[in-house]
N, C-alpha and C positions, 0 to 999 in steps of 0.2 A: 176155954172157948175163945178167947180175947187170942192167943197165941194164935193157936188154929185160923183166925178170920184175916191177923196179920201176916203167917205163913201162904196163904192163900191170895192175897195182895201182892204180896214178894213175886209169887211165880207169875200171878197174871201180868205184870209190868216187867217181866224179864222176858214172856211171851208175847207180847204187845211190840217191843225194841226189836228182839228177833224180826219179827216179822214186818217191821220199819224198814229193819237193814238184808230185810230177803233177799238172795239172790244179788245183792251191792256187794261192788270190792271195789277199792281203793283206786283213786282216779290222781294219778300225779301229777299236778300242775306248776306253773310258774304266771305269774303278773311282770309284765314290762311295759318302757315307756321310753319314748325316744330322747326324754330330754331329764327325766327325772328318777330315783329307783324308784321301787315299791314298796315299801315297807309297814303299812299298817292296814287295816282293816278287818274284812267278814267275808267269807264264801257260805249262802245259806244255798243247803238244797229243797229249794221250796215243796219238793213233793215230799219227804221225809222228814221236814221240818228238824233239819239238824242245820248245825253251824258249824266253821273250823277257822279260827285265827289264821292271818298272809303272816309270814316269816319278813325279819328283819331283810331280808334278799328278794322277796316277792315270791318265796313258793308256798306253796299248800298243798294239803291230801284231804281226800273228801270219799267218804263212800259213798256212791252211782252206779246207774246203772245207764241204761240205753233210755234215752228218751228224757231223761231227768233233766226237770230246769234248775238252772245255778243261778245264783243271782249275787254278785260282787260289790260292795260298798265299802268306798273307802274317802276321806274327806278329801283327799288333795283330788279325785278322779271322779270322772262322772261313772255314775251306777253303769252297770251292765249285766245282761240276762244271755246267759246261753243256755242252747238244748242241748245236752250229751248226746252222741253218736259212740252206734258198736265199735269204729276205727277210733275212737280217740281212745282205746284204753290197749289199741296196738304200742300206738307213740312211745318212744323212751319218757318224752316228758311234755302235757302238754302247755301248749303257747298261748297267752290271749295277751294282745296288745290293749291295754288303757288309755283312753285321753282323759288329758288331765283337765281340769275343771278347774273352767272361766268363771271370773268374778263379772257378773251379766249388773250392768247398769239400771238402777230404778227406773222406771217410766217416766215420764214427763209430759204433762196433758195438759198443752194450752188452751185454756178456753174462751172460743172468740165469743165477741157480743153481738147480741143480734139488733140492734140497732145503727143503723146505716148512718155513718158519718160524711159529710162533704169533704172533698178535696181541699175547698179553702174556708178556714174557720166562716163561720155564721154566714155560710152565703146561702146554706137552705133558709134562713129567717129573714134572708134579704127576698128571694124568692117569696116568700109567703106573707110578705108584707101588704098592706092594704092603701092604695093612693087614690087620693082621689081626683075626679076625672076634670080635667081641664075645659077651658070655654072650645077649644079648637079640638077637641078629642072628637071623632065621630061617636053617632050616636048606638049606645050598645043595647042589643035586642038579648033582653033577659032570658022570655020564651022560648027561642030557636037560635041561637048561637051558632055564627058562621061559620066553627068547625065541627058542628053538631056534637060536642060535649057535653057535659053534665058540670052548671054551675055547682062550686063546693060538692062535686062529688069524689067519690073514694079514689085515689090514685091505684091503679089496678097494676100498674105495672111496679109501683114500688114494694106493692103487698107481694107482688109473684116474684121478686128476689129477692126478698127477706125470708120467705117460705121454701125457693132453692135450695139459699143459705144455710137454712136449719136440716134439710134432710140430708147435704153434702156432708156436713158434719157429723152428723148420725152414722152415714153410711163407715166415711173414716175412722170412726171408733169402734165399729165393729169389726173392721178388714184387722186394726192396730191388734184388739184382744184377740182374736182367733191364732195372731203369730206367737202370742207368749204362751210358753211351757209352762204344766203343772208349777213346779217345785217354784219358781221365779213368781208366779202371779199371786201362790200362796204366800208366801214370804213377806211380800209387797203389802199381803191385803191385811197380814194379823198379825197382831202385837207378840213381840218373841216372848212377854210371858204368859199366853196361852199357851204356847205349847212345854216351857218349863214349869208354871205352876198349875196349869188346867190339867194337862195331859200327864207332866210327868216324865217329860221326855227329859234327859240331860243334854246340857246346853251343846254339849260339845257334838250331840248326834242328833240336832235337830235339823239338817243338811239333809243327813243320810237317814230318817224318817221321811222327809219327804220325795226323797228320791224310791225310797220303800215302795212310798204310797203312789208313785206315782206311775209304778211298773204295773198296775191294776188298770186296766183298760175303761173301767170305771170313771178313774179320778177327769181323764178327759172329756166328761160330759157335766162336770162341776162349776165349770168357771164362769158363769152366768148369772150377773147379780140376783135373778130372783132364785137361783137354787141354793140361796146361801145355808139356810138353815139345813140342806140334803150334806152342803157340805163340811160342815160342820158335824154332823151327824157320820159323814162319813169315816172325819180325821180319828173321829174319838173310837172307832172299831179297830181303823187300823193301829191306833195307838197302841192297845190291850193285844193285838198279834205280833207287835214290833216287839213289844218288852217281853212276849212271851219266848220268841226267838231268840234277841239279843241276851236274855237272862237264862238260854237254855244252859245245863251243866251239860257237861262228857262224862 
């Protein structure tokens, strides 16, 4: 019985592969780069959930068909996704050019204070000093004050540029986040052993996990401090499809 249910297993995952690799044949490629060769990485084909090592020289073979997304990671180059087309399997060999991948600078967030300082040391406290009134001073009308002001009342115009202040600042911290890319902001935001002892990611491909995750149209609606916990939530799903990929056999 035990034979029989194992025999029966065998053929459904030889029948399951088949029909992964239906209708796919062999798609000849090359990785180049104007300044560097190719030499290492992954070609996954995200619809067939296969993978095939870049050659020492930047080539690869990958079975595809028409329409199949490919998706390219490699450490020294920024990720890349292409769709297959019926003429790329005309080509003798086909061509994608990679750029290579910038080491992007940490952020830097100065944060001003929102307490207005004077120009010259303590001349607001010379300002707000209190004197008292001399024999020759005219007489001052407490009541009605001849620029019809409010004695000790709230200075409105120093309240309404400190309240400027704060929302000019606000607004440039959102213009600043909205320009940084997934992979960069996550990097910045979480300790690299999350993702080597949480996830499980190896160290050397925790770049290229988040370049992974970052091809998920998803990930760009993440970056917003209060959706931390969605994204978090997020990394640890794609983590469990990255290693199921990256650990697939041939």
């Amino acid at each position: 019985m035990k034979t029989t249910i194992t025999l029966c297993c065998l053929i459904f995952i030889c029948l399951f592969s088949y029909g992964q690799n239906d209708n796919r044949k062999s798609l000849h490629g090359q990785f180049t780069n104007e300044a560097v060769l190719v030499d290492n990485g992954y070609v996954f084909n995200l619809n067939s959930k296969t993978r095939t090592f870049i050659s020492n020289q930047g080539f690869f073979d990958v079975l595809a068909k028409a329409n199949d997304t490919l998706l390219v990671l490699s450490p020294a180059f920024k990720s890349k996704k292409m769709i297959i087309q019926q003429k790329d399997f005309i080509k003798p060999l086909y061509i994608v050019i990679l750029e290579s991948q910038t080491t992007a600078l940490k952020e830097v967030v100065i944060k001003g204070q929102t307490d207005i300082k004077p120009a010259i040391a303590n001349s607001q406290a010379i300002v707000d000093m209190k004197f008292a009134a001399d024999a020759q001073s005219a007489v001052k009308n407490s009541a009605m004050p001849s620029d019809r002001s409010i004695e000790n009342g709230m200075d409105f115009v120093r309240i309404y540029k400190m309240a400027a202040k704060l929302f000019k600042k606000d607004n440039a911290k959102t213009d600043l986040n909205s320009n940084i890319d997934f992979s960069n902001s996550v990097s910045n935001a979480l300790d690299r052993n999350f993702f080597t002892k949480t996830l499980k990611i190896k160290s050397d491909e925790v770049d290229l996990f988040l370049d992974f995750c970052e091809v998920d149209p998803k990930s760009k609606t993440l970056l917003k401090q209060e959706d931390e916990f969605m994204l978090i939530d997020f990394l640890v799903t794609k983590s469990e499809e990255f290693k199921r990929i990256t650990n697939f056999e041939k």
